[in-house]
PDBQT receptor file of N, H, CA, C and O in Angstrom, charges set to zero:
ATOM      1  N   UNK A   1       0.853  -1.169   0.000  1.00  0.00    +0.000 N 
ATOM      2  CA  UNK A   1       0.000   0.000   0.000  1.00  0.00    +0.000 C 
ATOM      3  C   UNK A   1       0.901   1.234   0.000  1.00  0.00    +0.000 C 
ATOM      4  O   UNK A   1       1.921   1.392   0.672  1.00  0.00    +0.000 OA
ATOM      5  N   UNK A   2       0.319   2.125  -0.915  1.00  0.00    +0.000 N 
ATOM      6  H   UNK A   2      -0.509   1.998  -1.461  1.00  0.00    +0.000 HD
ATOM      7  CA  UNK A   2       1.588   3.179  -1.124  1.00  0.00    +0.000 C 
ATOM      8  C   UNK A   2       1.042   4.054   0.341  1.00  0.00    +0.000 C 
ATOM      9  O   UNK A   2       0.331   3.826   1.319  1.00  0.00    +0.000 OA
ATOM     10  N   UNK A   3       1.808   5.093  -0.173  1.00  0.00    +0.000 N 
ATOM     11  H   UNK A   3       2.386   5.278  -0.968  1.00  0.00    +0.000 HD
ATOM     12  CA  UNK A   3       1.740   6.480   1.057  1.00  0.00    +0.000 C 
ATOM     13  C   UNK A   3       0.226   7.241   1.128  1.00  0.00    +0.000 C 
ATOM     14  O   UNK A   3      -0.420   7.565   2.124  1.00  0.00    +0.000 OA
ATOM     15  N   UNK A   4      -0.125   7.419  -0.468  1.00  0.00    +0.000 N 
ATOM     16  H   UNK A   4       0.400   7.155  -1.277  1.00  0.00    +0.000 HD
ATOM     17  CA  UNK A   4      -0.883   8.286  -0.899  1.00  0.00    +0.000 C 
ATOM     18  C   UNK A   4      -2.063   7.583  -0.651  1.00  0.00    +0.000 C 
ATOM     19  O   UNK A   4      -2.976   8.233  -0.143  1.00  0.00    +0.000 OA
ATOM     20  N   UNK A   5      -2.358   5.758  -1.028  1.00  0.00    +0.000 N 
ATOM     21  H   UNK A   5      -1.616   5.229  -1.441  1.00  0.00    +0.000 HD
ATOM     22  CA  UNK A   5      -3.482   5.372  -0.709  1.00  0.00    +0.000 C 
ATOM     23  C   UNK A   5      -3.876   5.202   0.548  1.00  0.00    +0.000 C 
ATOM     24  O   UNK A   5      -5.036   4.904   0.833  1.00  0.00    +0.000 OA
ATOM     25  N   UNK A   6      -2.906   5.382   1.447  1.00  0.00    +0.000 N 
ATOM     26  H   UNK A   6      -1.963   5.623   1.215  1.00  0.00    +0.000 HD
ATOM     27  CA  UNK A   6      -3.035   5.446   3.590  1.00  0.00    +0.000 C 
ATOM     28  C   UNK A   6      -3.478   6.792   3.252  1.00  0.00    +0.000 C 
ATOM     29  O   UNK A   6      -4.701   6.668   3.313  1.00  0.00    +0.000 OA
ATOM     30  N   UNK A   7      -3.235   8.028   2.927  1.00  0.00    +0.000 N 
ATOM     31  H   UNK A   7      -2.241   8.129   2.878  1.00  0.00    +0.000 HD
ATOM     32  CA  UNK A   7      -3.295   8.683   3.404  1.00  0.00    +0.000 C 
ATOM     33  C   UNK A   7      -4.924   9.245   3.141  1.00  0.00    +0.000 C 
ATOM     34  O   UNK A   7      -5.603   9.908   3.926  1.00  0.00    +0.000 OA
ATOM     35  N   UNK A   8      -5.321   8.725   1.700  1.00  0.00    +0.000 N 
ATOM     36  H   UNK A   8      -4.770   8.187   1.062  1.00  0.00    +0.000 HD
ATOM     37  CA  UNK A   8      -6.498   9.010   1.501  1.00  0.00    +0.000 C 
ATOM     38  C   UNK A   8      -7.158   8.156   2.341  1.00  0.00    +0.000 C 
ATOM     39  O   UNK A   8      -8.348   8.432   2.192  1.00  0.00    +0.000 OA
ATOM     40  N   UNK A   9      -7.031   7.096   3.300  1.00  0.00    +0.000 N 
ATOM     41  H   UNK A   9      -6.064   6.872   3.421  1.00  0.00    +0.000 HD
ATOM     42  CA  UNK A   9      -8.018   6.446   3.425  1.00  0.00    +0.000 C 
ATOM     43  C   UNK A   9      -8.074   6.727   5.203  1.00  0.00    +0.000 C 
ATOM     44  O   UNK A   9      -9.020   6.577   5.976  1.00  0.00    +0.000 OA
ATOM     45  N   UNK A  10      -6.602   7.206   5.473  1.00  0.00    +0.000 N 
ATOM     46  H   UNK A  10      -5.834   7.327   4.844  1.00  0.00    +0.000 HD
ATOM     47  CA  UNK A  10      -7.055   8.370   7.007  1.00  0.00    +0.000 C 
ATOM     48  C   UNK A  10      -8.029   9.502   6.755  1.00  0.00    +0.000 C 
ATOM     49  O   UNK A  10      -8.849   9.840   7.608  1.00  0.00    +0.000 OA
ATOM     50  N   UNK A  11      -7.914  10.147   5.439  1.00  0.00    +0.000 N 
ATOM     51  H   UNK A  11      -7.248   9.873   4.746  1.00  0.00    +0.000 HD
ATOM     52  CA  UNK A  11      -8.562  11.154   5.529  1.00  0.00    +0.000 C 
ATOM     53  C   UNK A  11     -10.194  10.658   5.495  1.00  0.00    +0.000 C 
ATOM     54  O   UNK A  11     -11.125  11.244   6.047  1.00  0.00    +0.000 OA
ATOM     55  N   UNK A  12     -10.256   9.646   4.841  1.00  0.00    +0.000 N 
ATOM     56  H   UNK A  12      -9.499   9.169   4.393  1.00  0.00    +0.000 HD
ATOM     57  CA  UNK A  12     -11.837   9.356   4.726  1.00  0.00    +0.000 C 
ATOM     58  C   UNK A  12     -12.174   8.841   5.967  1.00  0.00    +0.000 C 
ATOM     59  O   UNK A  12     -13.326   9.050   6.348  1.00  0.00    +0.000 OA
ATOM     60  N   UNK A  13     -11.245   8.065   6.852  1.00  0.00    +0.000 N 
ATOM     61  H   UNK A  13     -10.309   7.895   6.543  1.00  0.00    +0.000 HD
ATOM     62  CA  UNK A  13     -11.784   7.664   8.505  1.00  0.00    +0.000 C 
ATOM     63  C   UNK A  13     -11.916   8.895   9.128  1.00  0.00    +0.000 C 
ATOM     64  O   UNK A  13     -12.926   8.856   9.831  1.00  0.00    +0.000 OA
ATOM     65  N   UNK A  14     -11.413   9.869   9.188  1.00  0.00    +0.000 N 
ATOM     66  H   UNK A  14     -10.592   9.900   8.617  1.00  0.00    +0.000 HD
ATOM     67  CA  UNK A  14     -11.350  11.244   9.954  1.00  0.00    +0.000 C 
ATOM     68  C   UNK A  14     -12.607  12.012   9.619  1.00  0.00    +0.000 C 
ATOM     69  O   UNK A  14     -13.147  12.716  10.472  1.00  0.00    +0.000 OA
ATOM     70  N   UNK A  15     -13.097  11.886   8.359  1.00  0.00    +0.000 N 
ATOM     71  H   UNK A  15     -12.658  11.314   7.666  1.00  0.00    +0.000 HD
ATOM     72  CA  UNK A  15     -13.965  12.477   7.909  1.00  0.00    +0.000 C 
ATOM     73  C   UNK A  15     -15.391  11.843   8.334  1.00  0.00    +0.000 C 
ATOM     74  O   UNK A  15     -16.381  12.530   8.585  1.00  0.00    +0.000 OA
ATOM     75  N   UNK A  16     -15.356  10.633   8.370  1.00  0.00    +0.000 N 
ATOM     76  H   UNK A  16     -14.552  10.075   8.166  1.00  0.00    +0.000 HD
ATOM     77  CA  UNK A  16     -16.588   9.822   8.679  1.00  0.00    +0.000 C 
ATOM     78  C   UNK A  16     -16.537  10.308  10.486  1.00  0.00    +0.000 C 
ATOM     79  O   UNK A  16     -17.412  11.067  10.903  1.00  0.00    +0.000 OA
ATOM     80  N   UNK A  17     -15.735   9.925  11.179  1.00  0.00    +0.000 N 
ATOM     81  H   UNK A  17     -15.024   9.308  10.840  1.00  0.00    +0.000 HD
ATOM     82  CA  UNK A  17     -15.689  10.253  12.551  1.00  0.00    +0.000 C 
ATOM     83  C   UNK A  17     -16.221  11.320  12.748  1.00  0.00    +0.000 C 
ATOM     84  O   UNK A  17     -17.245  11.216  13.423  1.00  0.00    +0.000 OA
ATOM     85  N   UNK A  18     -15.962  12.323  12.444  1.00  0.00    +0.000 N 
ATOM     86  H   UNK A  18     -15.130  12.408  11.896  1.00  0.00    +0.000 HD
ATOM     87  CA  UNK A  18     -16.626  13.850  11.829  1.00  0.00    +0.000 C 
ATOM     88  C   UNK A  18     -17.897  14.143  11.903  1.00  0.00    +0.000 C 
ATOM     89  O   UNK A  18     -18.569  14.893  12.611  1.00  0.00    +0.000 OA
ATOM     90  N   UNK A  19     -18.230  12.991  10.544  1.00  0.00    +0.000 N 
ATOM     91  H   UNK A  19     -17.685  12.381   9.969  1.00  0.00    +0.000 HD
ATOM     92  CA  UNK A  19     -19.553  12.996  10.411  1.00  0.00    +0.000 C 
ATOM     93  C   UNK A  19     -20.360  12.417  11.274  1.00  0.00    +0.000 C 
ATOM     94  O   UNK A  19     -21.465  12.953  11.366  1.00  0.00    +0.000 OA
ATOM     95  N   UNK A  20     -20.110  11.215  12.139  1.00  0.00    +0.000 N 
ATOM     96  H   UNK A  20     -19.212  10.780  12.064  1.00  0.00    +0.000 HD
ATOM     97  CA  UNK A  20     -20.375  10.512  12.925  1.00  0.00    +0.000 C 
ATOM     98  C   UNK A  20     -20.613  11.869  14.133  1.00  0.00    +0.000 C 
ATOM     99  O   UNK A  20     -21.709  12.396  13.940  1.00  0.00    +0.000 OA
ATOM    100  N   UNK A  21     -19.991  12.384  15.059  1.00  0.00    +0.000 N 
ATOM    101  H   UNK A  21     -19.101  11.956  15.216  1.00  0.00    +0.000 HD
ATOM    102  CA  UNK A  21     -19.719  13.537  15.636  1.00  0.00    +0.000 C 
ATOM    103  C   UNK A  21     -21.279  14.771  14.986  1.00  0.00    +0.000 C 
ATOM    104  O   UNK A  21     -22.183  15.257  15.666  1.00  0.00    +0.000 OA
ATOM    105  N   UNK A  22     -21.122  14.854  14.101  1.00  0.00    +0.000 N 
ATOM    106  H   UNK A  22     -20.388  14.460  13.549  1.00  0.00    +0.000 HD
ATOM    107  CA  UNK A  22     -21.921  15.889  13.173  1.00  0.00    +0.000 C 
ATOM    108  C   UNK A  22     -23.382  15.797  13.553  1.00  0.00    +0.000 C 
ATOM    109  O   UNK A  22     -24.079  16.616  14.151  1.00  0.00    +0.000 OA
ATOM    110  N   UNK A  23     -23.699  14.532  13.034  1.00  0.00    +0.000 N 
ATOM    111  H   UNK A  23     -23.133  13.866  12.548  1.00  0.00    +0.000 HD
ATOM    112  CA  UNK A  23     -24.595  13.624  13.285  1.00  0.00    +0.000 C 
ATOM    113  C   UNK A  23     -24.917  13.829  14.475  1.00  0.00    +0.000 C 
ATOM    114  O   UNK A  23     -25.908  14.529  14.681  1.00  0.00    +0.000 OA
ATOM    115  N   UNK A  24     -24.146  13.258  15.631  1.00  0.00    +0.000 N 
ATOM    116  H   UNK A  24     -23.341  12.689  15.464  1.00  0.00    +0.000 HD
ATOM    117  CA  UNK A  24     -24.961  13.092  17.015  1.00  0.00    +0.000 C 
ATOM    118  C   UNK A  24     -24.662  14.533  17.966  1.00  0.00    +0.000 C 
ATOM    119  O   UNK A  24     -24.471  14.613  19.180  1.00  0.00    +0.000 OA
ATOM    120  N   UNK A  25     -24.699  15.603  16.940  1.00  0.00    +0.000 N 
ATOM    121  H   UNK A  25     -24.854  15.538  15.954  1.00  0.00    +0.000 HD
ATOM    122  CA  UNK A  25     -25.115  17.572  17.583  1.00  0.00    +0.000 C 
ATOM    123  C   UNK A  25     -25.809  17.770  17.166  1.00  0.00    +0.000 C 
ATOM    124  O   UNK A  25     -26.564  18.640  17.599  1.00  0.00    +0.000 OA
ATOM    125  N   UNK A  26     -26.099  16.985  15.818  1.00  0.00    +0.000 N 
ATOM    126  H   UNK A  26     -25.486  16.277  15.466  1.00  0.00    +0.000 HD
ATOM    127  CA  UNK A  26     -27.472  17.431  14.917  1.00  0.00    +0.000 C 
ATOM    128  C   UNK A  26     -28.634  17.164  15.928  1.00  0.00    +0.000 C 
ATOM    129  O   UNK A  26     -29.355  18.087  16.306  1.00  0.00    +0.000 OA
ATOM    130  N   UNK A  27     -28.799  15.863  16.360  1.00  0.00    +0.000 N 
ATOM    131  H   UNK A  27     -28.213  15.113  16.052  1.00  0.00    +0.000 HD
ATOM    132  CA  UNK A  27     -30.020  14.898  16.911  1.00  0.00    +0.000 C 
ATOM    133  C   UNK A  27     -29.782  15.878  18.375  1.00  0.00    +0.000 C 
ATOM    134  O   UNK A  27     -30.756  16.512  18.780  1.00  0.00    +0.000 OA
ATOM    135  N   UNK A  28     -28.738  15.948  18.973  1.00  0.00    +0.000 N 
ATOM    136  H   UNK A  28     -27.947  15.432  18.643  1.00  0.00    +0.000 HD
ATOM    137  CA  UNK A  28     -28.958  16.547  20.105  1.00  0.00    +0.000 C 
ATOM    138  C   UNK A  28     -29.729  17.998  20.369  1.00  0.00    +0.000 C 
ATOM    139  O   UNK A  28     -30.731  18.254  21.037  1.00  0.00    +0.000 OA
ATOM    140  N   UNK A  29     -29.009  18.694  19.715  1.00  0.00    +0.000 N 
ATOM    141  H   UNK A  29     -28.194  18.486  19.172  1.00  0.00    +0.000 HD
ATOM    142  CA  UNK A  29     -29.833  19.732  19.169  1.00  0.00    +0.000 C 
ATOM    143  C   UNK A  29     -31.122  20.009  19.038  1.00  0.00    +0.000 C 
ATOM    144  O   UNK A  29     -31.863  20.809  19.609  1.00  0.00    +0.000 OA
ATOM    145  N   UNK A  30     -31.291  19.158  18.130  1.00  0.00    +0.000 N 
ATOM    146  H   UNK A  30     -30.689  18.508  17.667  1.00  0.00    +0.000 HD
ATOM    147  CA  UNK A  30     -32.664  18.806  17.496  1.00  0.00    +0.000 C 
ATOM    148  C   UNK A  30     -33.768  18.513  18.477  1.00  0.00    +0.000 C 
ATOM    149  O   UNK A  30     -34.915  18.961  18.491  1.00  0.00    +0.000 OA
ATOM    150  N   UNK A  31     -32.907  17.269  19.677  1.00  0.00    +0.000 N 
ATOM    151  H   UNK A  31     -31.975  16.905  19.665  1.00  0.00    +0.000 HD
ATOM    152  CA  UNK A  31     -33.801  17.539  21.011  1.00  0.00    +0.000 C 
ATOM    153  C   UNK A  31     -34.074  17.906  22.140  1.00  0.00    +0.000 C 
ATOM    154  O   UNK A  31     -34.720  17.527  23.117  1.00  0.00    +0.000 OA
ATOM    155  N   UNK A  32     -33.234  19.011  21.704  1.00  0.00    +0.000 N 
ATOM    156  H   UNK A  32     -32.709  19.318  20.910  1.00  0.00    +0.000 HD
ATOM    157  CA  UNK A  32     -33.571  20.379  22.626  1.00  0.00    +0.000 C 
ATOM    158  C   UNK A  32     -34.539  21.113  22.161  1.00  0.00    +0.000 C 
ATOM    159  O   UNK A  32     -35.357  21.635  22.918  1.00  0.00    +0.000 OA
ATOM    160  N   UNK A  33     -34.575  21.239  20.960  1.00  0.00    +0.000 N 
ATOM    161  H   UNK A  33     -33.911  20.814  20.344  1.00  0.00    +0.000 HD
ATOM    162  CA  UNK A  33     -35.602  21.730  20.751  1.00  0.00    +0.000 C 
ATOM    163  C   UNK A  33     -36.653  21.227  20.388  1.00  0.00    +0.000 C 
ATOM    164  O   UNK A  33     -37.288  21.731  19.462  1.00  0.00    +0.000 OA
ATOM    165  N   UNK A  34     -37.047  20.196  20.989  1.00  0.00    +0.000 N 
ATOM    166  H   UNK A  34     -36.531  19.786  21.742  1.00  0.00    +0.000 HD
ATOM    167  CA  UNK A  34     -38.161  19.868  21.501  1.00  0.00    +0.000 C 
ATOM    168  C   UNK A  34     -38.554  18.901  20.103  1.00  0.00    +0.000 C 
ATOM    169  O   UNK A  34     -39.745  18.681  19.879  1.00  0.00    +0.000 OA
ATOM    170  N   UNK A  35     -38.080  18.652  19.692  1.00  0.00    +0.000 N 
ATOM    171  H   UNK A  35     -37.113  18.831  19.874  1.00  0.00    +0.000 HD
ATOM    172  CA  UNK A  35     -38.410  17.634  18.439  1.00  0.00    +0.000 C 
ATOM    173  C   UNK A  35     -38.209  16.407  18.720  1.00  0.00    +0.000 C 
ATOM    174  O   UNK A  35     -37.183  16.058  19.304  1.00  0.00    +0.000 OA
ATOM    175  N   UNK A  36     -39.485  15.255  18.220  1.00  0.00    +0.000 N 
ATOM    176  H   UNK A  36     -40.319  15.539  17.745  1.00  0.00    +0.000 HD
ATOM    177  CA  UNK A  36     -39.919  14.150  18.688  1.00  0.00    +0.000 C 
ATOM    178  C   UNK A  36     -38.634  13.259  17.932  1.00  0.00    +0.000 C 
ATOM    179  O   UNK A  36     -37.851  13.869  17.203  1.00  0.00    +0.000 OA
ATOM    180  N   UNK A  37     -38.495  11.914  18.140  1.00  0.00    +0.000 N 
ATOM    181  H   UNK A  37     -39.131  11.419  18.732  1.00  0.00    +0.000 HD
ATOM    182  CA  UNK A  37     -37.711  11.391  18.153  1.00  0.00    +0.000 C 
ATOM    183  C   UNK A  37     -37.302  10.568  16.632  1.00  0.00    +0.000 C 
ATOM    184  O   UNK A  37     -36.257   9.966  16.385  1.00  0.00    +0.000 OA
ATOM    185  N   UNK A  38     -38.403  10.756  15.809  1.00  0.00    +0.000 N 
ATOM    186  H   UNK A  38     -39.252  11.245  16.010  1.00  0.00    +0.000 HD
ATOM    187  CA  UNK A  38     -38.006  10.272  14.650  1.00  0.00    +0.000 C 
ATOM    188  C   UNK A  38     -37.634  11.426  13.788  1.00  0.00    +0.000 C 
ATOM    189  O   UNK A  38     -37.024  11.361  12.721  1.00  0.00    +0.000 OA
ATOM    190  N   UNK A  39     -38.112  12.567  14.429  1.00  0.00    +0.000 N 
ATOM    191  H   UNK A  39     -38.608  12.619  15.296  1.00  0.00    +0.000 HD
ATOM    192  CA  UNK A  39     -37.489  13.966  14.016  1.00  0.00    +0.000 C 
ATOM    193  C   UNK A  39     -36.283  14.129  14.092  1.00  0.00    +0.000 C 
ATOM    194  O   UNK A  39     -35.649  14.431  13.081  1.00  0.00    +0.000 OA
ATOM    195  N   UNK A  40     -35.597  13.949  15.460  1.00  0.00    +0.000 N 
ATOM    196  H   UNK A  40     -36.112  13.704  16.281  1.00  0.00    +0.000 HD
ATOM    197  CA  UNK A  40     -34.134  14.284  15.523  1.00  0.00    +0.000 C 
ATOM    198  C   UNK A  40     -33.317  13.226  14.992  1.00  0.00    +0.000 C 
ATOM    199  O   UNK A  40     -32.149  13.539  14.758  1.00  0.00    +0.000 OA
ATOM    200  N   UNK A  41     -33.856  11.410  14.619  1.00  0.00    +0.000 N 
ATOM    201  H   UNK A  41     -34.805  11.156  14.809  1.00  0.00    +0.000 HD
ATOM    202  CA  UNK A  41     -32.907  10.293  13.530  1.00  0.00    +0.000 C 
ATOM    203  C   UNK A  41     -33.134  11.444  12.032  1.00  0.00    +0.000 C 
ATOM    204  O   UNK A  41     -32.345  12.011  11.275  1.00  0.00    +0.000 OA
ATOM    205  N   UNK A  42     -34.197  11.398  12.113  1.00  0.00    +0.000 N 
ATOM    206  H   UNK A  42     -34.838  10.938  12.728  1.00  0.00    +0.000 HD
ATOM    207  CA  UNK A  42     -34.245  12.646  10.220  1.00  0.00    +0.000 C 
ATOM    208  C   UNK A  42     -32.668  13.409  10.468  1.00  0.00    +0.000 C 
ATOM    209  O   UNK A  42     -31.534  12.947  10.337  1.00  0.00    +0.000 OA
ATOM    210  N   UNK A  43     -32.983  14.299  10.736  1.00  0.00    +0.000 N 
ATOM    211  H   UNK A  43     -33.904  14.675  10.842  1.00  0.00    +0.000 HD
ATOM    212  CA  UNK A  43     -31.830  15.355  10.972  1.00  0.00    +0.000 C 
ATOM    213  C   UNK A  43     -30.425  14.756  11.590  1.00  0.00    +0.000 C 
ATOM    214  O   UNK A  43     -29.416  15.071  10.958  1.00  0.00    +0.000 OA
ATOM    215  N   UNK A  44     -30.291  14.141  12.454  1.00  0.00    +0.000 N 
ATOM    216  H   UNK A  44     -31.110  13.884  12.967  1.00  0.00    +0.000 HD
ATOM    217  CA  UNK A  44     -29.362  13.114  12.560  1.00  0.00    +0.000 C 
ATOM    218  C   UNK A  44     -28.451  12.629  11.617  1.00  0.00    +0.000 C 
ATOM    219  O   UNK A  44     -27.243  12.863  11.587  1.00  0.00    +0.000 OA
ATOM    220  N   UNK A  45     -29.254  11.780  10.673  1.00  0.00    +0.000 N 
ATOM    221  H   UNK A  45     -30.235  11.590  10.698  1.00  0.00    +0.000 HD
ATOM    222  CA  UNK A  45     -28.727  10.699   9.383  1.00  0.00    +0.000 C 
ATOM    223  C   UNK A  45     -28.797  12.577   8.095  1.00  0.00    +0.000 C 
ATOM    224  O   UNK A  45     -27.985  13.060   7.307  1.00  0.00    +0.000 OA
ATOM    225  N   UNK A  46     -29.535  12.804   8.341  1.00  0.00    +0.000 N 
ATOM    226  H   UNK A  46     -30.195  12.412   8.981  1.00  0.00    +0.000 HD
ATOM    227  CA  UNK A  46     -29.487  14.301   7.202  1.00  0.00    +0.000 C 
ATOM    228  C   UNK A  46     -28.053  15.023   7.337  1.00  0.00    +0.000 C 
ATOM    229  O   UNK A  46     -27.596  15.746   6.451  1.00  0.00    +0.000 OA
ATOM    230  N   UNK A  47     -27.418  14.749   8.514  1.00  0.00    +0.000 N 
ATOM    231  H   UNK A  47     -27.789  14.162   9.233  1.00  0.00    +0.000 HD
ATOM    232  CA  UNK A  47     -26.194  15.607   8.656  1.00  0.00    +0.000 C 
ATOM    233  C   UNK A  47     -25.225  14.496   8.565  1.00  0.00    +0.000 C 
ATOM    234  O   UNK A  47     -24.078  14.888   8.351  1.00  0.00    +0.000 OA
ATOM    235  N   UNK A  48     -25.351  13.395   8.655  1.00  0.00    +0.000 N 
ATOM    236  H   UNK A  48     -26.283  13.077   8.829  1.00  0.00    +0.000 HD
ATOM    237  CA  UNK A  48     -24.410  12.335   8.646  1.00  0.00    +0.000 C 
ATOM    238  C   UNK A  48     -23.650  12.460   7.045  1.00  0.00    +0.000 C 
ATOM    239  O   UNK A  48     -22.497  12.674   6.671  1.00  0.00    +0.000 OA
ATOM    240  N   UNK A  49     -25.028  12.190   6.314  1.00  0.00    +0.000 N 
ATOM    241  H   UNK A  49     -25.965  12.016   6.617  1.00  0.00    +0.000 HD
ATOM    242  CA  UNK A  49     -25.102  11.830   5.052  1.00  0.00    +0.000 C 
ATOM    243  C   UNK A  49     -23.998  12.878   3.935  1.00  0.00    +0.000 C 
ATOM    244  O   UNK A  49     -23.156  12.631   3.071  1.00  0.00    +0.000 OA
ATOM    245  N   UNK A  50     -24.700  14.353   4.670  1.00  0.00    +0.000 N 
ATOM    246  H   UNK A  50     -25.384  14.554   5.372  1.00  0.00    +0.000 HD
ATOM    247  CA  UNK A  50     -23.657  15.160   3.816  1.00  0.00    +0.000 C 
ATOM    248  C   UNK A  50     -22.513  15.059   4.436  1.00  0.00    +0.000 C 
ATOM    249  O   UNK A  50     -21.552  15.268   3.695  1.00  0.00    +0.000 OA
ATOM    250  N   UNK A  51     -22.233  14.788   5.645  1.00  0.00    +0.000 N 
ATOM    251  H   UNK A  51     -23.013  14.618   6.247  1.00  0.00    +0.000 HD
ATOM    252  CA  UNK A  51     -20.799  14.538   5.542  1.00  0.00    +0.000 C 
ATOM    253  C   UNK A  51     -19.907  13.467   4.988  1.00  0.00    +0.000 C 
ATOM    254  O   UNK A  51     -18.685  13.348   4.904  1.00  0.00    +0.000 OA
ATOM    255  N   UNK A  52     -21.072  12.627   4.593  1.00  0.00    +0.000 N 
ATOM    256  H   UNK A  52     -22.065  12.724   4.661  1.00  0.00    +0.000 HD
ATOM    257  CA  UNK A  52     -20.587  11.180   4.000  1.00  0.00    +0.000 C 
ATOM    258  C   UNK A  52     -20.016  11.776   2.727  1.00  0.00    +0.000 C 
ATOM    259  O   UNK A  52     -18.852  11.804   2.328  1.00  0.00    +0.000 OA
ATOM    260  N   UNK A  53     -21.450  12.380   2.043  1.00  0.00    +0.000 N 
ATOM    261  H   UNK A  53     -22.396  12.358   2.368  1.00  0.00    +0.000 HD
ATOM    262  CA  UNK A  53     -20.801  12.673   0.804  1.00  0.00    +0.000 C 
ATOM    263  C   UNK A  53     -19.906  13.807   0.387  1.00  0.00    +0.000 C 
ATOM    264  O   UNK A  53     -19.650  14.003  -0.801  1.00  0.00    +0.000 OA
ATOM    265  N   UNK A  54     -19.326  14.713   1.561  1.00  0.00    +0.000 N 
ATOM    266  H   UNK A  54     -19.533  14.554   2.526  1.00  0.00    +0.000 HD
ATOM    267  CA  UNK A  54     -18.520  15.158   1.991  1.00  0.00    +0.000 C 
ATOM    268  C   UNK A  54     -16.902  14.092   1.612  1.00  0.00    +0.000 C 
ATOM    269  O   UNK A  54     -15.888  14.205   0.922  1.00  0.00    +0.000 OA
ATOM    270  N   UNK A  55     -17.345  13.369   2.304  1.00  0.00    +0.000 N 
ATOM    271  H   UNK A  55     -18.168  13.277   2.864  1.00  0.00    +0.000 HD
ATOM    272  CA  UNK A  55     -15.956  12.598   2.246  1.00  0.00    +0.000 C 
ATOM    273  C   UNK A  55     -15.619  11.401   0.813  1.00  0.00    +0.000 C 
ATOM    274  O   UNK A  55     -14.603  11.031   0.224  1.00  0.00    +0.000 OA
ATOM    275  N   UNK A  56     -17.007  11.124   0.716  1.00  0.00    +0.000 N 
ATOM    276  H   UNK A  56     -17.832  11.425   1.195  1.00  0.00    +0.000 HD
ATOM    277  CA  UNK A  56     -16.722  10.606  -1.069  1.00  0.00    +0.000 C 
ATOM    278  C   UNK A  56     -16.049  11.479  -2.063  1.00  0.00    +0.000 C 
ATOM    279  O   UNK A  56     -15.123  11.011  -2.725  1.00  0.00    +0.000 OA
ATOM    280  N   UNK A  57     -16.471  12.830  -2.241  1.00  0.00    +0.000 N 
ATOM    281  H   UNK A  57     -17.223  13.211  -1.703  1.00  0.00    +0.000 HD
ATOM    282  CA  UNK A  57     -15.473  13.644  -2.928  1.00  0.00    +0.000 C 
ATOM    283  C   UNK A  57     -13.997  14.017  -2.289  1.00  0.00    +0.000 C 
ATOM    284  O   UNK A  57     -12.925  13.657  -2.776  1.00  0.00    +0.000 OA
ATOM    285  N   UNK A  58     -14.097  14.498  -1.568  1.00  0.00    +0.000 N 
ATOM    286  H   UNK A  58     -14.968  14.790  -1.172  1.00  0.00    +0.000 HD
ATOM    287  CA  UNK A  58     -12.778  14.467  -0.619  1.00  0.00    +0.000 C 
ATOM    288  C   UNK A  58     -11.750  13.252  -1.815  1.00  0.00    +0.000 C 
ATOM    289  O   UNK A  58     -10.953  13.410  -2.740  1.00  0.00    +0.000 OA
ATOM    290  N   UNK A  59     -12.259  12.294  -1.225  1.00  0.00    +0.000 N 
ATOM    291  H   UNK A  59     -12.906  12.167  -0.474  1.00  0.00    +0.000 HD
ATOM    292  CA  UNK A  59     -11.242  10.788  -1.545  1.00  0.00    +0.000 C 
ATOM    293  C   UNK A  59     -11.437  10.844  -3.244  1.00  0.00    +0.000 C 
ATOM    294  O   UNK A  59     -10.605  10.268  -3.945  1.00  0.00    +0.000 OA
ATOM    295  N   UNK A  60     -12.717  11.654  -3.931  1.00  0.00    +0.000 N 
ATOM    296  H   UNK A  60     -13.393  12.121  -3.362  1.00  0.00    +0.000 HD
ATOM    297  CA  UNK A  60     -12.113  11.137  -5.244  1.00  0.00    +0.000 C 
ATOM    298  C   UNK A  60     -11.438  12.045  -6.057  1.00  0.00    +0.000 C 
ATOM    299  O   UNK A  60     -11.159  11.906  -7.248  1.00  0.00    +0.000 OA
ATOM    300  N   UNK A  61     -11.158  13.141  -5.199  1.00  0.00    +0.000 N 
ATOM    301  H   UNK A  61     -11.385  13.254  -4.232  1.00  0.00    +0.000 HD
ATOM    302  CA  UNK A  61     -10.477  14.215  -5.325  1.00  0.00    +0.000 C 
ATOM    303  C   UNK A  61      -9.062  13.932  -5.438  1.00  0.00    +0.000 C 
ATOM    304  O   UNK A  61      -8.329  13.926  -6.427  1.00  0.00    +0.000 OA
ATOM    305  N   UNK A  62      -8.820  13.685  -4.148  1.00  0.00    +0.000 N 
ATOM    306  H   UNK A  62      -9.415  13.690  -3.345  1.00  0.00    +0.000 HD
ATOM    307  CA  UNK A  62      -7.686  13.062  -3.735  1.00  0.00    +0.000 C 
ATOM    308  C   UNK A  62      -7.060  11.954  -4.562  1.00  0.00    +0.000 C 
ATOM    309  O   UNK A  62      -6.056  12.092  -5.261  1.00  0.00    +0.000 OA
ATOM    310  N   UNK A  63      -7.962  10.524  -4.363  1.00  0.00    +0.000 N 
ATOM    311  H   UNK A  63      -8.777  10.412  -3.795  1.00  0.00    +0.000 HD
ATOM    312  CA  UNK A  63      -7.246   9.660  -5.749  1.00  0.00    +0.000 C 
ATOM    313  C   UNK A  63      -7.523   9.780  -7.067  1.00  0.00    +0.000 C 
ATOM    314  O   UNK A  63      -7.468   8.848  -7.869  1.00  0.00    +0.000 OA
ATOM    315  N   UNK A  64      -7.855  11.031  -7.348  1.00  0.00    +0.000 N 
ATOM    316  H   UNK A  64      -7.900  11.789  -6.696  1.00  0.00    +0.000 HD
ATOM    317  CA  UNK A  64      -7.897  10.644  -9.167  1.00  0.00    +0.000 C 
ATOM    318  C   UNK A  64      -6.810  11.584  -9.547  1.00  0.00    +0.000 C 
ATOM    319  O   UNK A  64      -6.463  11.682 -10.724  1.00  0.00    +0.000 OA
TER     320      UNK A  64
């Protein structure tokens, strides 16, 4: 495994962690303000997601 393919593939674990992180301020947030509970998984996975696809470009940025 070269240098460049570790390094893209820290950056995509860092990024998911992130998102992971992202994700569970979104939902918290979300139930603070008083939003029922399939409300704050919506918004939850809604902030996950763009960071997912956040990090799909990232990496195909990176390896192409």
């Amino acid at each position: 495994m070269s240098l460049h393919t570790t390094v893209v593939l820290l950056a995509c674990a860092v990024i998911v962690i992130i998102g992971v992180l992202a994700g569970a301020a979104a939902g918290f947030l979300a139930r603070l303000d008083g939003a029922a509970y399939p409300a704050v998984m919506t918004r939850a996975v809604a902030a996950f997601t763009a960071t997912l696809t956040l990090a799909i470009m990232v990496a195909a940025q990176l390896a192409g």
